[in-house]
C-alpha positions, 0 to 999 in steps of 0.5 A, a space after each residue: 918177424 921176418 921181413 926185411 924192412 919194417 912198417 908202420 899205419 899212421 891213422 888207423 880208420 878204413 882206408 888203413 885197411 887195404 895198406 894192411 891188406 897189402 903189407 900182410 902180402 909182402 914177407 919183406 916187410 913187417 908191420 911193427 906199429 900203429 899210431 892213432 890218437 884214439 886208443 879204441 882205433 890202436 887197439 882195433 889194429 892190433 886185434 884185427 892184424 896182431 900188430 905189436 905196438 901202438 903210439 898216440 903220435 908219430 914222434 913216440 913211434 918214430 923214435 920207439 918202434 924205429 920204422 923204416 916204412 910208414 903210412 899216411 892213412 889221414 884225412 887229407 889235410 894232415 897229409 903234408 905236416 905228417 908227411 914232412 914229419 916223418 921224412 924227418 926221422 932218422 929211421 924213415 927210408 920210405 913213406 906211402 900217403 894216401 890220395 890225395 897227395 894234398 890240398 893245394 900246391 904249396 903242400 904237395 911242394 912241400 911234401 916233395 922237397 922234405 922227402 928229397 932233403 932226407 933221401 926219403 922215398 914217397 909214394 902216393 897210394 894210386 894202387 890203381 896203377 897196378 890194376 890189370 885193366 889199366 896196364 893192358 891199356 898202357 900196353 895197347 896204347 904203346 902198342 898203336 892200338 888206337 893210334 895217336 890219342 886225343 881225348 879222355 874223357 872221365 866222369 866222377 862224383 862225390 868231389 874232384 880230390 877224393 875221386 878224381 885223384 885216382 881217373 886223372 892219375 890213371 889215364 895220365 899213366 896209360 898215357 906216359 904221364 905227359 905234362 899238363 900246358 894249360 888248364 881251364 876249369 869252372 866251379 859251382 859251390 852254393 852248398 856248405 859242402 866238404 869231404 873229410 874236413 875239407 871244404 869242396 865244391 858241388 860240382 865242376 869241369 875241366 879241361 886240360 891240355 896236355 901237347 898236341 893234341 892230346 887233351 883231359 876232359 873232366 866232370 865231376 858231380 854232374 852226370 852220375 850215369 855209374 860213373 867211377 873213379 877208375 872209369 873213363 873213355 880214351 879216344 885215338 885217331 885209330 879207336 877207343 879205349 873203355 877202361 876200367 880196373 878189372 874191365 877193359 874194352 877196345 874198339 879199333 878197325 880189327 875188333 868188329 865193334 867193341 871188343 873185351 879184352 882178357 885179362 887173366 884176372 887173379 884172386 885179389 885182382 880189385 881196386 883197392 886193397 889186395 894184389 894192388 896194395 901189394 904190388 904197390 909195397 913190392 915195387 917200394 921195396 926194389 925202388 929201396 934196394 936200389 930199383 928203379 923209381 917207383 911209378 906212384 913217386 911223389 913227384 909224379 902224383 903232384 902233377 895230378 894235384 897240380 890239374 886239380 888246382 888249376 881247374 879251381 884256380 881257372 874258375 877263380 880268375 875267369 882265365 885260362 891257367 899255364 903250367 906250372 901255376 903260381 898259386 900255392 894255396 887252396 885255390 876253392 878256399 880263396 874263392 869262399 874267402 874272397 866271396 866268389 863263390 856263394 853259399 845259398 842253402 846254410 848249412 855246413 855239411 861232411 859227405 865223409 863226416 860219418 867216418 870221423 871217429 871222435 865222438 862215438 859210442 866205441 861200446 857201441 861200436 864194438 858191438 856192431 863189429 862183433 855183430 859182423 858190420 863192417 867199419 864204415 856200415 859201423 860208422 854210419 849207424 853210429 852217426 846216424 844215432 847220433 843224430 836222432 839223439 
């Protein structure tokens, strides 16, 4: 052990991977613990990344392996309470949770002021924002490239929290991370659909207005056409931008068309995982040592939380909402309660129900993982034969 700081991964599922995938390329910081309150999944992380100690809680980790760093890797809606938890204990310095942020304002709110109560740092993992593509688009907005913006339009699947997050996040950091004015929003749900435990809708469109003239035009579930959750258009007075994480394009009077811009990729340049996570560790650490803030701090991600709710809470009230909104809890889970939305196929159903890990066969489980599946092709089998009976 060599590093400077020490770290622990509270929930040891898929996505706890790239934050290990990260920590692994940061000599300043040692991951030291793991927590899950499956034992297989410790152990799993202790094999794969010779992690030295597991807890079934965060309280026995706290207290035991004294981490100043800690992870959320949960399903969303233990976001907040572990969060809250951990800004808590004494050793904490630093937390890094997942996207996205929380479900509803009230949580987010929350999250913040227990951090800021505790001088605790809090990051929320946008590692996206340390992809080559969307720096340089930050950098060639700056630049006039496209003159005043206007316009972004991003297009998503597989629901507005689990992808939008990440587009909405991105082009608002290109764009300085302006603040949303109003939000005007409309949902259909009349599937039992949720997204890791949390109830979702079918599909939705937003539109946010940011100062003048500069507006988010959002859609999610709608229109596939290879859309993605790093993906989107940025429309100026003087051009356009494609941007993508690896991949950006502009086209202005001086690129005669659409032009790729060189972005002098680098081994481990990808979304998630990698040179991403990584970077994202690195600028917590100056951020701790007294640095300037960091570009994915909590108070900044809330924002994104906040034009998510807005566009459920717009579809429940049929009007137009103004920032900041009142609302505090789950705007959609309302509109279920209060019947303002209607399921009209039965059936309660998980898009992301394949990665709960409660109940497999972990005999069989280890066998896929020694066999070379990789741990959500593992999941899906098990899940799959679970269903066949």
């Amino acid at each position: 052990m060599t590093g400077r700081y020490k770290a622990a991964i509270v929930g040891c599922g898929g996505i706890a991977q790239a934050h290990m995938d990260g920590y692994s390329m940061v000599d300043d910081v040692d991951v030291v613990a793991c927590v899950d309150p499956i034992p297989e999944a410790r152990q799993m992380y202790m094999d794969d990344w010779g992690i030295p100690q597991s807890y079934a809680t965060l309280e026995e980790c706290a207290y035991d392996a004294e981490p100043d760093i800690v992870s959320v890797c949960t399903w969303h809606l233990l976001h907040d309470p572990l969060t809250v938890e951990a800004a808590g204990y004494p050793s904490i310095k630093a937390i890094i949770c997942e996207k996205p942020m929380a479900i509803g304002m009230g949580r987010a709110n929350r999250m913040v002021e227990a951090c800021d109560a505790n001088d605790t740092k809090l990051v929320i993992s946008h590692q996206r924002r340390f992809t080559p593509g969307w720096n340089k688009a930050k950098e060639l907005v700056e630049a006039g490239a496209i003159g005043i913006p206007l316009r972004v339009d991003i297009r998503v699947k597989e629901g507005l929290a689990n992808w939008a997050t990440h587009s909405i996040d991105g082009a608002k950091f290109i764009l300085g991370d302006p603040k949303p004015r109003w939000v005007m929003g409309a949902v259909q749900r009349t599937t039992d659909k949720h997204e890791r435990n949390t109830p979702i809708e079918d599909s939705c469109i937003g539109l946010v207005m940011f100062d003048d003239p500069l507006q988010f035009f959002i859609q999610s579930d709608l229109w596939d056409n290879d859309c993605d959750a790093g993906k989107f258009f940025i429309r100026g007075t003087e051009g356009m931008l494609h941007v993508r994480e690896t991949v950006l394009k502009l086209f202005n009077a001086e690129t005669d068309g659409w032009k790729s811009i060189d972005l002098d990729l680098q081994e481990g340049d990808q979304a998630i995982g990698g040179n991403m996570n990584a970077k994202q560790v690195e600028e917590l650490v100056r951020w701790l040592d007294g640095g300037p803030e960091h570009r994915n701090a909590g108070h900044i991600a809330r924002d994104t939380v906040e034009i998510m709710m807005a566009m459920y809470e717009s579809a429940r009230q049929n009007k137009v909402i103004y920032m900041p909104m009142e609302e505090q809890e789950y705007p959609l889970e309302l509109m279920i309660e209060e019947g303002k939305v209607v399921v009209e196929e039965p059936g309660r159903y998980d898009i992301r129900g394949f990665l709960d890990r409660s109940n497999i066969d972990e005999a069989r489980y280890a066998q896929l993982k020694e066999d070379g599946v990789s741990h959500h092709q593992a999941m899906r089998i098990l899940h799959d034969e679970m269903a066949r009976g």
